[in-house]
FIVO-598045 format. One record per residue (C-alpha): residue number from 1; residue in three letters; x, y, z. Coordinates in steps of 0.5 Angstrom, whole numbers, plus 500, padded with zeros to 3 digits. Layout:
(pt NUM; "Ala"; (X; Y; Z))
...
***
This chain:
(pt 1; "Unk"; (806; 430; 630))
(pt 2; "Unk"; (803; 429; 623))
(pt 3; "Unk"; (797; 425; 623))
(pt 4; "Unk"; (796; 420; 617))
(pt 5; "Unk"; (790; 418; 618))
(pt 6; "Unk"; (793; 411; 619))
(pt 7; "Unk"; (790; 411; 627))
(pt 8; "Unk"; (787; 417; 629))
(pt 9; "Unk"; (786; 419; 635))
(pt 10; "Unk"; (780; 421; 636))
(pt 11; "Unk"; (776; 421; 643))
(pt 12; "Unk"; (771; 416; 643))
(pt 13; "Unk"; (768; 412; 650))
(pt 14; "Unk"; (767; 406; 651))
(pt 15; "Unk"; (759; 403; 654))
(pt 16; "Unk"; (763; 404; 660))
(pt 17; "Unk"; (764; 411; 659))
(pt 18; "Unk"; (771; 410; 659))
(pt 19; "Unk"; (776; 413; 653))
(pt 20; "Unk"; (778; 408; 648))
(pt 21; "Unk"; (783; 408; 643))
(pt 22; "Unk"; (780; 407; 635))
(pt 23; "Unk"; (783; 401; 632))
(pt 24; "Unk"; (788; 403; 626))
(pt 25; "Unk"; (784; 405; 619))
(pt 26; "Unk"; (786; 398; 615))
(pt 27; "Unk"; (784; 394; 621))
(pt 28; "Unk"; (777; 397; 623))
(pt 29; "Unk"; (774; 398; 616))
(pt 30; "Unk"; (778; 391; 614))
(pt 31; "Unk"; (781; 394; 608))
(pt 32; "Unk"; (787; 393; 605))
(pt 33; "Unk"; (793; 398; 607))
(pt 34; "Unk"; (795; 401; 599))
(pt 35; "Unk"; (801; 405; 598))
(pt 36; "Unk"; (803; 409; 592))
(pt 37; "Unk"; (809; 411; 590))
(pt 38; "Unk"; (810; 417; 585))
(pt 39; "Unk"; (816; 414; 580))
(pt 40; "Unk"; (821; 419; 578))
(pt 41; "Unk"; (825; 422; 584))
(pt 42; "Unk"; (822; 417; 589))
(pt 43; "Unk"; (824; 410; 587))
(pt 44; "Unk"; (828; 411; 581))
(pt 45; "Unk"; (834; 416; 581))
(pt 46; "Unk"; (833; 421; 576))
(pt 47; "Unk"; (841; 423; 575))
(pt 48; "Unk"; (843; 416; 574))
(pt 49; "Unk"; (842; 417; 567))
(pt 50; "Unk"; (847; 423; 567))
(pt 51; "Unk"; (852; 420; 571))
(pt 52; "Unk"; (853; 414; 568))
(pt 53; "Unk"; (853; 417; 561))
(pt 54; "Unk"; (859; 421; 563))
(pt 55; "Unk"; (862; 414; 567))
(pt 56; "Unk"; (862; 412; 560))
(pt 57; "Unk"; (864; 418; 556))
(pt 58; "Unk"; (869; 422; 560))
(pt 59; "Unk"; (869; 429; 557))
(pt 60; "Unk"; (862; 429; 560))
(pt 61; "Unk"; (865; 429; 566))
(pt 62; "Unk"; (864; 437; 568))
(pt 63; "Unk"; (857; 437; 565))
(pt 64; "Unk"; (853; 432; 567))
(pt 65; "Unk"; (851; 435; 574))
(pt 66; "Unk"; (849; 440; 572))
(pt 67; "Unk"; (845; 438; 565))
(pt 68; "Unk"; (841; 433; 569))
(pt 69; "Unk"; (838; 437; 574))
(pt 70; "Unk"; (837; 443; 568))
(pt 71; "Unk"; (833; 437; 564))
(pt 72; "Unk"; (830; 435; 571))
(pt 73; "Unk"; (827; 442; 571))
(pt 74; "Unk"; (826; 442; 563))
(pt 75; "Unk"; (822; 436; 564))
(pt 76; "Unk"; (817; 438; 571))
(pt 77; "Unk"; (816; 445; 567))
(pt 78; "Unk"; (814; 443; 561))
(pt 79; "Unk"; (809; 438; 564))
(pt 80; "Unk"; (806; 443; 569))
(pt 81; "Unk"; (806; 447; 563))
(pt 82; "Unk"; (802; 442; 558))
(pt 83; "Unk"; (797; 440; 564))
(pt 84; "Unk"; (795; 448; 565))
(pt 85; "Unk"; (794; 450; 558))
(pt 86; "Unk"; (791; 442; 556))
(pt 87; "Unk"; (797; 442; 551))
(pt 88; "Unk"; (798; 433; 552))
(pt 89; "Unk"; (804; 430; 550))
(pt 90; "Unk"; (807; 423; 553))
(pt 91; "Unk"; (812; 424; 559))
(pt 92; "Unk"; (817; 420; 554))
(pt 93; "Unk"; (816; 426; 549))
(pt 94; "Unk"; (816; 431; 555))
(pt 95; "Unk"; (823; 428; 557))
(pt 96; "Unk"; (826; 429; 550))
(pt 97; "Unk"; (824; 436; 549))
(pt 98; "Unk"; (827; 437; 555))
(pt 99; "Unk"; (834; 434; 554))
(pt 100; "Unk"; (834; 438; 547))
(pt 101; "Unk"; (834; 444; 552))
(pt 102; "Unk"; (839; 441; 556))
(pt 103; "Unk"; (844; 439; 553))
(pt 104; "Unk"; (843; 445; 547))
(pt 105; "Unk"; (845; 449; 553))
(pt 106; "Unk"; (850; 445; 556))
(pt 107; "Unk"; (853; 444; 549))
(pt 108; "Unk"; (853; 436; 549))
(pt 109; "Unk"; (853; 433; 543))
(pt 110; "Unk"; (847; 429; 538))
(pt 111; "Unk"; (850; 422; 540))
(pt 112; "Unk"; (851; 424; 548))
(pt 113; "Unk"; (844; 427; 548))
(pt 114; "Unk"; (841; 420; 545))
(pt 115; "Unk"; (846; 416; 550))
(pt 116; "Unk"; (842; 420; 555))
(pt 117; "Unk"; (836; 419; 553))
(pt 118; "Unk"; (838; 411; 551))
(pt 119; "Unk"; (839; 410; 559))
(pt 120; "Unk"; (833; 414; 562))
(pt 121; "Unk"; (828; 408; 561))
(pt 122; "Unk"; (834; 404; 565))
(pt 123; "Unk"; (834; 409; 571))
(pt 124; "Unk"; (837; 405; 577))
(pt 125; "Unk"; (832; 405; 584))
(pt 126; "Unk"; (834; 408; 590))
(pt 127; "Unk"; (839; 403; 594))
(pt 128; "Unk"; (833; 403; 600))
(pt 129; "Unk"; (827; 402; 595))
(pt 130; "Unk"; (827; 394; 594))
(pt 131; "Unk"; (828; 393; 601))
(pt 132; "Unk"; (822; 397; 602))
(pt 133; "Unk"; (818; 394; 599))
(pt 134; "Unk"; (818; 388; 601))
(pt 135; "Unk"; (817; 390; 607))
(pt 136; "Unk"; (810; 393; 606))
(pt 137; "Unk"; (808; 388; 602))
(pt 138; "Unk"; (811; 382; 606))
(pt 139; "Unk"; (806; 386; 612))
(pt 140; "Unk"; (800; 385; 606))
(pt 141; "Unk"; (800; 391; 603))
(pt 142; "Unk"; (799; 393; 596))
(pt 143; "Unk"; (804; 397; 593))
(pt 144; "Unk"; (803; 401; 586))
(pt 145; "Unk"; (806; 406; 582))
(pt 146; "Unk"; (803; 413; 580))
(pt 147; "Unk"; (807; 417; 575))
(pt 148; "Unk"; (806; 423; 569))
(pt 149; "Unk"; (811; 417; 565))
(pt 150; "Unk"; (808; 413; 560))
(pt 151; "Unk"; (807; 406; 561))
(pt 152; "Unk"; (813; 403; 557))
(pt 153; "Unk"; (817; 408; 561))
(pt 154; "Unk"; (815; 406; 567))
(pt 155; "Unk"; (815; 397; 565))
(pt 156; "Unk"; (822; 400; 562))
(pt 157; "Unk"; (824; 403; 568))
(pt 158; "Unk"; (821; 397; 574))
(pt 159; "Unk"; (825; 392; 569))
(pt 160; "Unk"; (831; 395; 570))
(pt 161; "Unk"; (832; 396; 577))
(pt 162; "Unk"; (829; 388; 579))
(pt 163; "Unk"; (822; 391; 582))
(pt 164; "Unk"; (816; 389; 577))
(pt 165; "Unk"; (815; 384; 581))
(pt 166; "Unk"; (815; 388; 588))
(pt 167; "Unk"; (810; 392; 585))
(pt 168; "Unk"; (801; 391; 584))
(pt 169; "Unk"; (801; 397; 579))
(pt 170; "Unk"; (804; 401; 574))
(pt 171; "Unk"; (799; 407; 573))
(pt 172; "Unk"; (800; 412; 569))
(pt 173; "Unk"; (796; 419; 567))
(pt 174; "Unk"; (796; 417; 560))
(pt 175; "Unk"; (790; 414; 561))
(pt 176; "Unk"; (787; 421; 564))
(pt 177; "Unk"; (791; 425; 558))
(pt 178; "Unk"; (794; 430; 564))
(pt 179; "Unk"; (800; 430; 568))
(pt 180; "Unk"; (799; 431; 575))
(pt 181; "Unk"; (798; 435; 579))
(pt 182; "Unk"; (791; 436; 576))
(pt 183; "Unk"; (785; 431; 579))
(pt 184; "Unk"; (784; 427; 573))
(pt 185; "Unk"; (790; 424; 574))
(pt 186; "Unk"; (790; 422; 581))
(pt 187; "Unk"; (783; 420; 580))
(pt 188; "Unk"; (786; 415; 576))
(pt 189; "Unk"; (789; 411; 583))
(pt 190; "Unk"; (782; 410; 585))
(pt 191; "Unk"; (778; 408; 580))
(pt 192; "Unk"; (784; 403; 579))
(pt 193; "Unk"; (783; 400; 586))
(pt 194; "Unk"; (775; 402; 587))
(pt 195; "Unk"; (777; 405; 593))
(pt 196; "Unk"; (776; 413; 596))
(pt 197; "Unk"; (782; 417; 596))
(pt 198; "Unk"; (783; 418; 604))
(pt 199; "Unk"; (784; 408; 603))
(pt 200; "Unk"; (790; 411; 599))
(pt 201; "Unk"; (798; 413; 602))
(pt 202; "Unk"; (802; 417; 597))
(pt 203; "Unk"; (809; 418; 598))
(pt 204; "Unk"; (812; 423; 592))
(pt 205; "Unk"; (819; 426; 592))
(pt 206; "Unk"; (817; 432; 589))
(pt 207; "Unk"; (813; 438; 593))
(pt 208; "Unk"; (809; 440; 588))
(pt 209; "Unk"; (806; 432; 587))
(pt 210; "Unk"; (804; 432; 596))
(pt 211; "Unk"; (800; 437; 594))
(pt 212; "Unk"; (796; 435; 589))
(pt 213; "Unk"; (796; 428; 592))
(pt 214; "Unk"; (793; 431; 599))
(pt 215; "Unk"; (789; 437; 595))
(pt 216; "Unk"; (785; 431; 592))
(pt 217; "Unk"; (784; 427; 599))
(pt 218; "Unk"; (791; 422; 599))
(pt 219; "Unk"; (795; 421; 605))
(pt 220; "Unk"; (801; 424; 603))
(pt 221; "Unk"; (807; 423; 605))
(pt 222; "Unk"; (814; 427; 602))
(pt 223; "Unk"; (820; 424; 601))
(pt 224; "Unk"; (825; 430; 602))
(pt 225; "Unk"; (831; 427; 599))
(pt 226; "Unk"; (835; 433; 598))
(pt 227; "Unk"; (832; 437; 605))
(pt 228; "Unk"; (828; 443; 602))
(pt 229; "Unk"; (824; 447; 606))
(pt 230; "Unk"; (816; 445; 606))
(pt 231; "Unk"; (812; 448; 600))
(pt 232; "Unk"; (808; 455; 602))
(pt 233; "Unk"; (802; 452; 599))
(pt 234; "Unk"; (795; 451; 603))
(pt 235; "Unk"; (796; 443; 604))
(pt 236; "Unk"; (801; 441; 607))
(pt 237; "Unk"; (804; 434; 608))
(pt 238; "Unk"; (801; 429; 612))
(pt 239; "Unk"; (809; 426; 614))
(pt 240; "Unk"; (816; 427; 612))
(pt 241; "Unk"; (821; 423; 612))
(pt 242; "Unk"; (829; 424; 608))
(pt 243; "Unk"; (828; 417; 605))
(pt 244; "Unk"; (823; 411; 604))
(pt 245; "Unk"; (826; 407; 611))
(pt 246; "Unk"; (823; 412; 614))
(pt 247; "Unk"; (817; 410; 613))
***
């Protein structure tokens, strides 16, 4: 099984010379247990946006699938995109250009795309996710999150789905100038709670983000919503579970 580092079980003896077992991590150091959730397509359903739209508009009926995940891929794309050539731009700005590629492609109309874009920061949270959390915290854990979305996105987003008050952080890479995956932007994590990168777990939806969560020292956990194959990258994740009750 995964290890995440949350009760190894390294071989240790006690004075007696006898094999003992190691206290969990966060009882041992007597250190906070720090879960960190990416935002987009982990707590915050990122077709919720197309598919309300075309609750309200009926001719987008035909469409709305399949120009959200075009503006999903727009948006992942033009992120890694600006993150390798240092290009920055706010996720808000990202998200837009993005839209202008889908809906052109899918040929939806100006007022259709800014109702899109109206209804991206009101996002709704995936049905498990206040319940989540609210079990950890009420464990005594921090929880926060860490997104590529701006900070207006992301209080727009918590508000929204009823969260701002089950969540310690919001943290952005704004603050860096880069998206994820690169480190500068999950050194933001620990700096903000001034510890090491091995204090925090990181669960993300997205493969690519486990990697760089893991390739920088987090305790990943991949939500695999829709069931894909691990990524063929050198790390992999710690733990994999289909949605956040499996945590």
């Amino acid at each position: 099984m995964a290890d995440l580092g949350l009760g190894r079980l390294h071989n240790r003896r006690d004075r007696e010379g006898r094999w003992r077992l190691p206290r969990p991590w966060h009882a041992a150091e007597r250190k906070p247990v720090i879960w960190v959730f990416d935002a987009y397509g982990t707590l915050f359903d990122v077709d919720g946006a197309a598919r309300q739209a075309a609750r309200d508009d009926p001719s987008l009926t035909g469409i709305w699938a399949a120009l959200s995940a075009d503006w999903r891929r727009k948006q992942l794309e033009y992120s890694w995109m600006r993150a390798i050539t240092g290009d920055h731009a706010d996720f808000w700005q990202v998200t837009a250009e993005a839209l202008e590629w889908a809906t052109e492609r899918h040929g939806a109309t100006a007022d259709q795309s800014a109702r899109l874009l109206e209804l991206y920061r009101q996002l709704p949270a995936y049905p498990e996710v206040p319940q989540v959390l609210d079990r950890l915290r009420a464990d005594g854990a921090k929880t926060a999150i860490f997104s590529n979305g701006s900070p207006r996105m992301l209080a727009d987003a918590t508000a929204s789905a009823g969260l701002s008050g089950r969540l310690d952080a919001l943290l952005s890479v704004e603050s860096a100038g880069r998206f994820k995956p690169s480190a500068e932007a999950y050194g933001i994590v620990t700096d903000h709670f001034a510890c090491t990168p091995g204090d925090i777990t990181f669960v993300s939806s997205n493969g690519w983000d486990v990697y760089g969560a893991t390739r920088f020292g987090f305790r990943a956990v991949w939500a695999n919503r829709s069931g894909l194959p691990v990524d063929r990258l050198p790390c992999r994740p710690g733990r994999i579970v289909s949605d956040l009750k499996g945590l």
